[in-house]
C-alpha positions in Angstrom: 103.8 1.1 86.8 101.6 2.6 89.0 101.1 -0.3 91.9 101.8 1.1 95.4 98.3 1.5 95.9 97.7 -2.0 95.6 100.6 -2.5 98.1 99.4 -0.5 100.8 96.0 -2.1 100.6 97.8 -5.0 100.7 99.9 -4.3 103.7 96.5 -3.0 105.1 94.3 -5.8 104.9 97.0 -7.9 106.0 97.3 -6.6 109.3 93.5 -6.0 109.8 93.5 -10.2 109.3 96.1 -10.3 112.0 95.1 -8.0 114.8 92.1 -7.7 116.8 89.1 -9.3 115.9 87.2 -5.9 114.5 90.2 -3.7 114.6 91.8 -2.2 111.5 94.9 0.2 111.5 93.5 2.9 109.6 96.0 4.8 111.3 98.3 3.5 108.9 96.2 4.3 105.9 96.1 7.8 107.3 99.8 8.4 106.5 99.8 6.4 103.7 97.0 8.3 101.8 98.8 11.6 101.2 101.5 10.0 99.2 98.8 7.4 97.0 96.9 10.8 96.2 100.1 12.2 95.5 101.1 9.2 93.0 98.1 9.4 91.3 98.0 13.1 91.1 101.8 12.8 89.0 99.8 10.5 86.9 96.8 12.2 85.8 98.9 15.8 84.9 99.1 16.5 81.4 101.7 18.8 82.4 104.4 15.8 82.5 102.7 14.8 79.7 101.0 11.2 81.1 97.8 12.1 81.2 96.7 12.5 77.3 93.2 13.1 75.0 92.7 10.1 72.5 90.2 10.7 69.8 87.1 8.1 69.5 87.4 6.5 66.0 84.9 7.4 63.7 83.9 10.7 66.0 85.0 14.0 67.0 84.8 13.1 70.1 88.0 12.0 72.3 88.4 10.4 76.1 90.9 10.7 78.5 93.7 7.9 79.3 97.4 7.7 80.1 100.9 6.9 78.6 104.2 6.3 79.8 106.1 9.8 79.1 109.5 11.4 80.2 110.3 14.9 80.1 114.3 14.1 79.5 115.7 13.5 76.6 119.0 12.3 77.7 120.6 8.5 77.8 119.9 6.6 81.1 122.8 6.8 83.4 122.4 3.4 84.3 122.6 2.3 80.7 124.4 5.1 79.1 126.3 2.9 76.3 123.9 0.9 75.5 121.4 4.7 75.0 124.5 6.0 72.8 124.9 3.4 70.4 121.0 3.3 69.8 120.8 7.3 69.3 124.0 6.6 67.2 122.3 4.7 65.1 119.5 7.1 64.8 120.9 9.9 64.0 122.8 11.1 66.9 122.3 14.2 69.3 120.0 15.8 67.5 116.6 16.3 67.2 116.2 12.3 66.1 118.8 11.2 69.0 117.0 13.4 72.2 113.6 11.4 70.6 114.7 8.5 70.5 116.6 8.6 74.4 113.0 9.8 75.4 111.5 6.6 73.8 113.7 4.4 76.0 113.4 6.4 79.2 109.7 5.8 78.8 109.7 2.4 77.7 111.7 2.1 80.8 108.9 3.6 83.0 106.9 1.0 81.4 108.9 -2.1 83.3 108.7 -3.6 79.1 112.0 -2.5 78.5 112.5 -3.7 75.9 109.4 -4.9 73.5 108.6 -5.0 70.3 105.6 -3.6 71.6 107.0 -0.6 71.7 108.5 -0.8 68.5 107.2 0.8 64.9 107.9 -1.9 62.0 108.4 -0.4 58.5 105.9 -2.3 56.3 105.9 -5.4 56.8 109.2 -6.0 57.9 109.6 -8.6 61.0 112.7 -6.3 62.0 112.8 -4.8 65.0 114.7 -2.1 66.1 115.1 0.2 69.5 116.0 2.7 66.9 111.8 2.4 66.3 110.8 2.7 69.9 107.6 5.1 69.8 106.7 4.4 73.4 105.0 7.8 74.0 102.6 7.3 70.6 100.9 4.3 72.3 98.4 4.3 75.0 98.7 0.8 76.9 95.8 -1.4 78.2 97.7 -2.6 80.9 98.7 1.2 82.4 95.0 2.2 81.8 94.1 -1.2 84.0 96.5 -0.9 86.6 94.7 3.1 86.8 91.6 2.0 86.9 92.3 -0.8 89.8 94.2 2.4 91.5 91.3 4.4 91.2 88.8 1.7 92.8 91.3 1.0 95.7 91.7 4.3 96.3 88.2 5.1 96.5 87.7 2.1 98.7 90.4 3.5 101.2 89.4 6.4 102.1 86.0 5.1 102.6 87.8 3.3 105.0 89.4 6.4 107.1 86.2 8.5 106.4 82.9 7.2 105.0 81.9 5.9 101.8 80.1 9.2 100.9 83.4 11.2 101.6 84.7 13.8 98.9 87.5 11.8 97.9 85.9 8.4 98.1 83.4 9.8 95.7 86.1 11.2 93.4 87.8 8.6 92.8 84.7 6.5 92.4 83.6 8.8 89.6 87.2 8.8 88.1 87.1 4.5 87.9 83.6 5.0 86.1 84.7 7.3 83.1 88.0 5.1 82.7 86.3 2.1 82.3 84.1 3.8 79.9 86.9 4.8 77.9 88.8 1.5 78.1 85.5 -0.3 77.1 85.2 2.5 74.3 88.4 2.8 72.5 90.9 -0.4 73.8 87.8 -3.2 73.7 87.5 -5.0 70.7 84.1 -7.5 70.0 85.1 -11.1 69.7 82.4 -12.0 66.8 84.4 -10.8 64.0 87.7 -12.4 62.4 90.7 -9.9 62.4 90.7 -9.2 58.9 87.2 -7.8 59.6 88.5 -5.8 62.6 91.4 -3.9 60.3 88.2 -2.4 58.8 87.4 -0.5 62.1 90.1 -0.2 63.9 88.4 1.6 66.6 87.1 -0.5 69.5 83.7 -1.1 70.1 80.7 -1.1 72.6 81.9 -4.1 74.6 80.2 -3.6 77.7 77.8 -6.1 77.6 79.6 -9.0 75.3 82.9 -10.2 76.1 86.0 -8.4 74.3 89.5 -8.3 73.8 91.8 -6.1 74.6 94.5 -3.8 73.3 96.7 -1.0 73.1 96.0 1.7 70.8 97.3 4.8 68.6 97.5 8.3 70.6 97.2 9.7 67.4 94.3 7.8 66.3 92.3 6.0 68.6 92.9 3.4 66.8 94.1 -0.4 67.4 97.5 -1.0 68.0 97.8 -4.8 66.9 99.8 -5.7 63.8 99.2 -8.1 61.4 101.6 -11.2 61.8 100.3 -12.8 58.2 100.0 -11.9 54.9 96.1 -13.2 54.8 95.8 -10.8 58.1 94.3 -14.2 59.5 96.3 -13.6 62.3 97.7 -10.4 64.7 100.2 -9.7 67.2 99.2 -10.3 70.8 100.6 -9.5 74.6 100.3 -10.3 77.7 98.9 -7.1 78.4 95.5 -7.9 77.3 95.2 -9.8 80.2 95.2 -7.0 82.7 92.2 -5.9 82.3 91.1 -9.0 83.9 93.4 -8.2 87.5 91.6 -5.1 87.7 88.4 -6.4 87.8 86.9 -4.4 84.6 85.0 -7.1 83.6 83.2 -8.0 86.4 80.0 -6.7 84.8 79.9 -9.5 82.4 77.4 -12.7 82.9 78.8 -16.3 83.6 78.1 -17.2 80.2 80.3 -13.8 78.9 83.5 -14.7 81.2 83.3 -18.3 79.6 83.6 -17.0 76.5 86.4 -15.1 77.1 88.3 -17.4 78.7 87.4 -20.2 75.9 88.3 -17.5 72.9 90.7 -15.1 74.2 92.6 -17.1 77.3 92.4 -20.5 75.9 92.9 -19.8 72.3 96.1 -17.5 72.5 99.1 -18.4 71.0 101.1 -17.3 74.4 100.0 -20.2 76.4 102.5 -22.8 76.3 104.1 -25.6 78.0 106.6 -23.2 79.9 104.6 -20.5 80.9 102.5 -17.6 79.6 104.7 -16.0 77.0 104.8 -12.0 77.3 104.1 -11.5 73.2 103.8 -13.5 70.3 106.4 -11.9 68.2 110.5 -12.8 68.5 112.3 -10.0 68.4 115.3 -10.4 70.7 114.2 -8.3 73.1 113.3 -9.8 76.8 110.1 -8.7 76.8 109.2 -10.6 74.3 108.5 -14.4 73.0 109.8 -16.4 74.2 110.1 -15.1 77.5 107.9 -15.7 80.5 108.0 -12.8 83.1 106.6 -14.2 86.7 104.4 -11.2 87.2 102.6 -11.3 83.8 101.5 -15.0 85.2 100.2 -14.2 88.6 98.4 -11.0 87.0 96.8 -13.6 84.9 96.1 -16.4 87.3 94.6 -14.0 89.9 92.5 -12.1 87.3 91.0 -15.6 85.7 90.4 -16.2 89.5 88.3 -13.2 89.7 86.1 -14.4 87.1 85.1 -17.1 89.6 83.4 -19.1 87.3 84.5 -22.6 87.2 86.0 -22.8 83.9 88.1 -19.8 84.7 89.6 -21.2 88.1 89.9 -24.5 86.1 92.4 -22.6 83.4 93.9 -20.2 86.5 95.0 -23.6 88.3 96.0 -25.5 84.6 98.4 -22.0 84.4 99.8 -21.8 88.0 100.6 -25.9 87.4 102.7 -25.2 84.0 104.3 -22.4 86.1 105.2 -24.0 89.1 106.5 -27.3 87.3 108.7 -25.2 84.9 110.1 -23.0 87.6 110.7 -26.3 90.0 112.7 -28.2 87.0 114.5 -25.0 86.5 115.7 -24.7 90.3 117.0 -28.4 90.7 120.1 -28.5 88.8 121.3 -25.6 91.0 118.7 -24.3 92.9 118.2 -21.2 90.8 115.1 -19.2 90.3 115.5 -16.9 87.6 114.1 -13.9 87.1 112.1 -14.6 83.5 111.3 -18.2 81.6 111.9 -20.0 78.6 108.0 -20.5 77.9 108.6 -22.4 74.8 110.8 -24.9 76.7 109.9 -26.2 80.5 112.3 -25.6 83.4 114.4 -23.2 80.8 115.2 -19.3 82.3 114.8 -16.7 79.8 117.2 -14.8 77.6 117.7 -11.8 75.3 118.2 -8.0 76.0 120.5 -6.4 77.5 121.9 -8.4 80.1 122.0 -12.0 80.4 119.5 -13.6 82.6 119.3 -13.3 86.3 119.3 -15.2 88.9 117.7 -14.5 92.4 115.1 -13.5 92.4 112.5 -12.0 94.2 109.4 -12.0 91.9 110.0 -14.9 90.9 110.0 -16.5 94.3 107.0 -14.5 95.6 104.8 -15.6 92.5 105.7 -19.0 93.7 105.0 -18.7 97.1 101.4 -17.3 96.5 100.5 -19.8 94.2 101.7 -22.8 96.6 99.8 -20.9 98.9 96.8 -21.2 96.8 97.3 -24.7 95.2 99.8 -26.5 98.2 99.3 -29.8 96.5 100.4 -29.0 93.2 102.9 -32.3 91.8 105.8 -30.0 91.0 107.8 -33.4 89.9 104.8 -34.0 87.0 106.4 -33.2 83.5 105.2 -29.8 82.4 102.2 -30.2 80.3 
């Protein structure tokens, strides 16, 4: 995913805290600026095939987001059995096999490799199969968010080496506002009406001033990506991902009043939070990106975009996450002093499983998101039984 940005800025504002009272190295963004323009320039190509035109339900008219794409249809040489067997099973090396290999090298691209997210069921069926992926048919709120943040920061730093007012400040002002129009327009869904009311109209709807819920959609459609997970369609599938939006600070618009409700009916209310950790999905599929599994990244995104929010309910529910976190991860580590790259959310202090590979251990997101959360909550009671 596209996050250097965020990185550099980072990096940057860092070492403006720790030098001269005044001074900022914008020397350093200077070189780095080429190669984030650069990034975002492979991004917004339609020529690699990421940048895409998804119609408005209910319209002719269409906006402009982003996908996870590959132009090679081969198996991954770093898991070229594994891509075999799967075009194997679909068909082998034709026209059905070099589809399916592009599938998995873009689900790859995605970091979700693998998810049922990805994944087309046939009716109703609860089966999933990597023999399904469709990858490159869905447009993803999280890539859209992580754009959006990339487009903000990027406009914010090279303000800083020029002026606010400077060509490419301004551009990539402009190209934040017409994403977040389009997110808000197509991948925001209202929270007044049940979901059997939203299979009705698919399409998202004008969010911008009541809080919403997020959501991948169709690239053929426009329309929403969630699938039922009853028969009543009482209830649908759900992902981390929604949650994104929230990092990237597209809902800052919304009133006090708006950001509790979200937290109250999206945050609160999903089915991902458990004892353990924010599960990445609701749906158990085998895969490891997947329930049960609890990914350290898809916390702090959380945790830091509830923290944005700043109202107090939504640092209550940021520090109520961070605690289930850090006391899961904690009873983990003491047998053996492990930290393990993903979590059992379903059962405290239990690593993750499924995939591939067994689970590893290590491992360095997992101790950063640890680190920056003692570093925001240093008196957390790790020893506590995970609530």
């Amino acid at each position: 995913p596209p996050l250097l940005t965020k990185m550099v800025e980072a990096v940057y504002l860092a070492d403006s805290k720790g030098g001269e009272e005044g001074k900022k190295d914008t020397t350093f963004l200077a070189r780095a600026l080429p190669i984030l323009d650069a990034e975002y320039d492979f991004w917004m190509s339609s020529k690699n095939g990421r940048l895409v035109s998804v119609p408005v339900p209910g319209t002719r008219e269409s906006v402009r987001l982003n996908r996870y794409f590959s132009k090679d249809n081969t198996p991954r040489p770093e898991s070229y059995r594994e891509d075999i067997d799967t075009i194997g099973k679909k068909g082998g090396g034709g026209g059905g096999g070099k589809t399916i290999a592009r599938e998995i090298r873009a689900a790859a691209e995605s970091g979700w490799d693998f998810s049922s997210r990805w994944m087309m069921q046939e009716g109703r069926s609860k089966n999933y199969s990597m023999t399904t992926l469709a990858t490159t048919q869905i447009v993803p709120i999280d890539l859209n968010a992580f754009l959006y943040s990339m487009e903000k920061t990027l406009s914010d730093l090279h303000a800083e080496v020029a002026t606010a007012s400077a060509p490419k400040a301004l551009y990539y002002m402009e190209q934040a506002r017409q994403r977040k129009n389009a997110i808000f327009r197509i991948m925001a869904f209202p929270l007044d009406t049940d979901f059997k009311e939203k299979e009705k109209n698919k399409g998202g709807g004008d969010c911008a001033a009541v809080p919403c819920e997020f959501d991948d959609v169709m690239l053929s459609t426009g329309e929403r990506r969630a699938r039922t997970m009853s028969d009543d369609n009482s209830s649908s599938s759900k992902s981390a991902a929604s949650f994104v939006p929230l990092w990237a600070g597209l809902c800052e618009h919304w009133n006090e009043h708006e950001k509790d409700t979200f937290v109250e009916k999206v945050v609160l209310s999903s089915p991902l939070l458990l004892q353990g950790g924010v599960a990445t999905t609701n749906i158990d599929s085998k895969q490891q990106w997947d329930y049960p599994n609890a990914w350290p990244p898809l916390q702090l995104l959380l945790i830091h975009g509830l923290l944005k929010l700043s109202t107090h309910k939504a640092k209550a529910t940021a520090a109520s996450v961070a605690q289930s976190w850090l006391q899961s991860n904690y009873k983990a580590w003491v047998p053996n002093a492990d930290m393990y790259e993903k979590y059992n959310a379903r059962v405290c202090g239990e690593g993750g499983g499924g995939g591939e590979y067994g689970v590893q251990v290590g491992f360095g997101w997992s101790n950063g998101v640890v680190l920056s959360l003692l570093a925001i909550w240093p008196d957390t009671k790790l020893k506590d039984a995970c609530r």
